[in-house]
C-alpha positions in Angstrom: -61.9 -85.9 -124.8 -58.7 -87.9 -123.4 -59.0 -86.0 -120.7 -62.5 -86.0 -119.6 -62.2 -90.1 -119.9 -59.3 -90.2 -117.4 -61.2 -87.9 -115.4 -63.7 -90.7 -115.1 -61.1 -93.2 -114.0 -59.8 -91.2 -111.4 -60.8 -93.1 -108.2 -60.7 -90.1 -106.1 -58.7 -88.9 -103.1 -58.7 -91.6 -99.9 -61.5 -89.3 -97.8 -63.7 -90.0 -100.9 -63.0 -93.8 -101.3 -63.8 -94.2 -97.8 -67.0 -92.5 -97.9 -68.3 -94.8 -101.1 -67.3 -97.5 -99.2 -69.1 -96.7 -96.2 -72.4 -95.8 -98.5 -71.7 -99.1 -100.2 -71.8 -101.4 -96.9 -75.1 -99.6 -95.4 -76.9 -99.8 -98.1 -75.8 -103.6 -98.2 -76.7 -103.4 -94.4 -80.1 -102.2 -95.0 -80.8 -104.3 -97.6 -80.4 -107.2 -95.9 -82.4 -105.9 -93.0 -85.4 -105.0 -94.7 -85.2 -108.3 -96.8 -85.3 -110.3 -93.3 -88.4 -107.8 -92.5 -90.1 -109.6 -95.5 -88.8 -113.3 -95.7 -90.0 -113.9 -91.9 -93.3 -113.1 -92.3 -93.6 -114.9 -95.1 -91.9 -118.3 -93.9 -94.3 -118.2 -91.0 -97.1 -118.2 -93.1 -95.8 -120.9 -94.8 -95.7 -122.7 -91.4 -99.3 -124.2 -90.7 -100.8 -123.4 -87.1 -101.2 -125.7 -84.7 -104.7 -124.6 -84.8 -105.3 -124.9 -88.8 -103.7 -128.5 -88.3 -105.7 -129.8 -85.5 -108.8 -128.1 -87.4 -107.7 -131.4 -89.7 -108.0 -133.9 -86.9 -110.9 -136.7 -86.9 -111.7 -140.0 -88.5 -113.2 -140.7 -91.6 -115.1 -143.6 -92.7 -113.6 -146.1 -95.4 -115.5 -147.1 -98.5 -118.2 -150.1 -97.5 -117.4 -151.9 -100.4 -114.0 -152.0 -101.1 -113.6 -152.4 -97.2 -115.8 -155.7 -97.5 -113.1 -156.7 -100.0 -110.7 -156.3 -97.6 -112.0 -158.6 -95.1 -112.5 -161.6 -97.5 -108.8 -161.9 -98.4 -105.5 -162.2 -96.3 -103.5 -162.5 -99.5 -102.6 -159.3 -100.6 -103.5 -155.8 -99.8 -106.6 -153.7 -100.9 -106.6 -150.2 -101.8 -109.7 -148.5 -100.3 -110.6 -145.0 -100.5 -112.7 -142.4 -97.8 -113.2 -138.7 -98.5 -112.2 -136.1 -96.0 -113.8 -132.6 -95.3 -110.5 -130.6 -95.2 -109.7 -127.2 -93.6 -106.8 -124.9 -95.5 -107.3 -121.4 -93.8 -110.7 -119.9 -94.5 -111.6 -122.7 -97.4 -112.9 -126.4 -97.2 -112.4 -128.8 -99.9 -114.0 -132.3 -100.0 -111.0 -134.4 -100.3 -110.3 -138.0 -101.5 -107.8 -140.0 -100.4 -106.8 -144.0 -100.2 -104.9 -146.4 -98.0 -103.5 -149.6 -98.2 -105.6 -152.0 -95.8 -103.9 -155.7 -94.8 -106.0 -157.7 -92.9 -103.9 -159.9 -90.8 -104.3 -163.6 -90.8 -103.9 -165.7 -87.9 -100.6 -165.3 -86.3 -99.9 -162.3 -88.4 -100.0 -159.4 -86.0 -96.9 -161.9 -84.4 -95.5 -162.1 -87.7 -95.5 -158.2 -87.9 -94.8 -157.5 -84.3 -91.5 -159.3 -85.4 -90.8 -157.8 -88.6 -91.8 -154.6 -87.2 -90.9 -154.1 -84.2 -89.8 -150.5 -84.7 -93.7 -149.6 -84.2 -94.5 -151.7 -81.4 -91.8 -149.9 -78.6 -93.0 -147.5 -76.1 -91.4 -144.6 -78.2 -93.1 -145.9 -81.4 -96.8 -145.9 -79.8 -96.2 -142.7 -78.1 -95.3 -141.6 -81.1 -98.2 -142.7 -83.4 -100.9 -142.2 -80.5 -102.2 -145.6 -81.2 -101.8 -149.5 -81.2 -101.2 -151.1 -84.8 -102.6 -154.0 -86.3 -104.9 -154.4 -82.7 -108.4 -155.2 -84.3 -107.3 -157.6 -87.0 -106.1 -155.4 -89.7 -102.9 -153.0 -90.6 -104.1 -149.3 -92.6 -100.7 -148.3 -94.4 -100.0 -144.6 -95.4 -99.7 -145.0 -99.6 -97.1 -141.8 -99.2 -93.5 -143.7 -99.4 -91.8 -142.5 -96.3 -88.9 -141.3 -98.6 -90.1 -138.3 -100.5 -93.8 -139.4 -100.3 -94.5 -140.5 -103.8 -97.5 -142.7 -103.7 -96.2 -146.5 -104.0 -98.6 -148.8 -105.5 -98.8 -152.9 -105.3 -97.1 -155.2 -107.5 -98.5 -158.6 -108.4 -95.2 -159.8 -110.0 -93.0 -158.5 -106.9 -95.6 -159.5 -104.7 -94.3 -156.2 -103.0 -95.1 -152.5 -103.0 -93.4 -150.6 -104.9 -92.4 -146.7 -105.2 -92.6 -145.6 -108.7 -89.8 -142.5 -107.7 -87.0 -143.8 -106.6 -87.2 -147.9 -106.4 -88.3 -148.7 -102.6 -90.0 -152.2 -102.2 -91.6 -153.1 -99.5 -93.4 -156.2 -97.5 -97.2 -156.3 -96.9 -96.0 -155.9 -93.8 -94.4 -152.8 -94.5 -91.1 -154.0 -94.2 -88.6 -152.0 -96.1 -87.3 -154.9 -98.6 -83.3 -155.5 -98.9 -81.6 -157.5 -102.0 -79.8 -161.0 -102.1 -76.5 -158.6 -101.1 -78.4 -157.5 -98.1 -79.0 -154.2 -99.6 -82.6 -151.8 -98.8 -83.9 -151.8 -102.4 -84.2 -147.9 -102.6 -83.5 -145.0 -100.4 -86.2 -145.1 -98.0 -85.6 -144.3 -94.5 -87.8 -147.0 -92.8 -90.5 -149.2 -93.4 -94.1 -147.9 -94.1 -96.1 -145.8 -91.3 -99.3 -147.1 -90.5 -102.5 -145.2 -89.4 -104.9 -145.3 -86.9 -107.7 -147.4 -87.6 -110.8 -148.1 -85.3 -114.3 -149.8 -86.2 -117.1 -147.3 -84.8 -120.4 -148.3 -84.4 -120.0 -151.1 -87.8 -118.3 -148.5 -89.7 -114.1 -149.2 -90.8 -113.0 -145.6 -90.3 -109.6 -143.9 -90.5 -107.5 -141.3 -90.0 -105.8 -139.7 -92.1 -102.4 -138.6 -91.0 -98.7 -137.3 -92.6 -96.0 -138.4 -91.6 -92.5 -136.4 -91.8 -90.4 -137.7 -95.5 -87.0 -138.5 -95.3 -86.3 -139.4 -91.5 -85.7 -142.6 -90.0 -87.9 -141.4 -87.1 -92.0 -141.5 -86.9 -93.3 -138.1 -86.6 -96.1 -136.6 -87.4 -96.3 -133.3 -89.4 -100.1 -132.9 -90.2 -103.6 -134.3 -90.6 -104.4 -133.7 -94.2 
């Protein structure tokens, strides 16, 4: 019995050690070929096609009467919801979503061209494909541009705030900074806004997602 259990620890002559070896590193080799063979596939699905995301594209009208709420106050922003017939491959789902409407009093789209003047540069409206605040009112994106939680308005701050990780903003979209001169919260820029146009009497919008996490303005999908 001694015997047969050193015969199991003997590692074998060097001709033998080499071939394990050998076996050992293409089967490694293969491994990590054929698991490439699966993951890129797969990672490309994950990807949405241009097509599936310009299936997506198109404006959607806002609700009448929240909308009509909208337009008789300048004092704080209105929440206002519009439903969107959304394409996700070979399915379509009725979809509700919201914004954050500000209608901008007089002298306001001055007072946000200054504030804001990240979106009012060449770049920036290249970027967004559109001209904020032009007809009177601002439609914010409610995803915060850090991780896109959905922020909400607070009376007492008399600010938006992100429930997820502390970012206050303006109604102006300004990313909010403390007495120290601090941004309150990690966000990456101020809010991003969305196109808005009024089409024969209707308030209609589009909905659009923006790219989380970057200081930059770039748009990743319609839905």
């Amino acid at each position: 019995m001694a015997h047969e259990a050193k015969a199991y620890q003997d590692p074998g002559t060097p001709e033998e050690i080499s071939r394990r070896a050998f076996l050992a590193r293409a089967t490694i080799a293969t491994g990590t070929l054929v698991g490439l063979g699966l993951a890129i596939p797969l990672v490309t699905t994950l990807v949405p096609s241009r097509e599936l995301v310009d299936a997506n594209k198109g404006y959607s009208p806002l609700n009448k009467d929240e909308f009509a709420e909208l337009e008789h106050t300048t004092d704080k922003p209105i929440k206002i919801f519009f439903r969107k017939l959304v394409t996700d491959g070979y399915f379509k789902m009725d979809t509700e979503y919201y914004v954050w409407g500000v209608k901008l009093a007089p002298g306001e789209l001055q007072t946000l061209q200054a504030e804001r003047p990240d979106l009012f540069t060449p770049q920036a409206t290249q970027a967004l494909g559109f001209e904020v605040g032009q007809l009177g009112f601002v439609m914010w994106s409610p995803l915060c541009p850090h991780l896109n939680c959905k922020y909400d308005w607070d009376e007492g701050l008399g600010a938006f705030l992100c429930p997820c990780h502390g970012s206050e903003f303006t109604k102006f979209g300004v990313h909010k900074k403390n007495a120290q001169g601090q941004y309150i919260g990690p966000a990456p820029r101020g809010l991003d806004p969305l196109p808005f146009r009024e089409q024969s009497g209707m308030a209609e919008v589009e909905w659009v997602k923006y790219a989380a996490n970057t200081p930059s303005i770039l748009r990743v999908s319609y839905w």
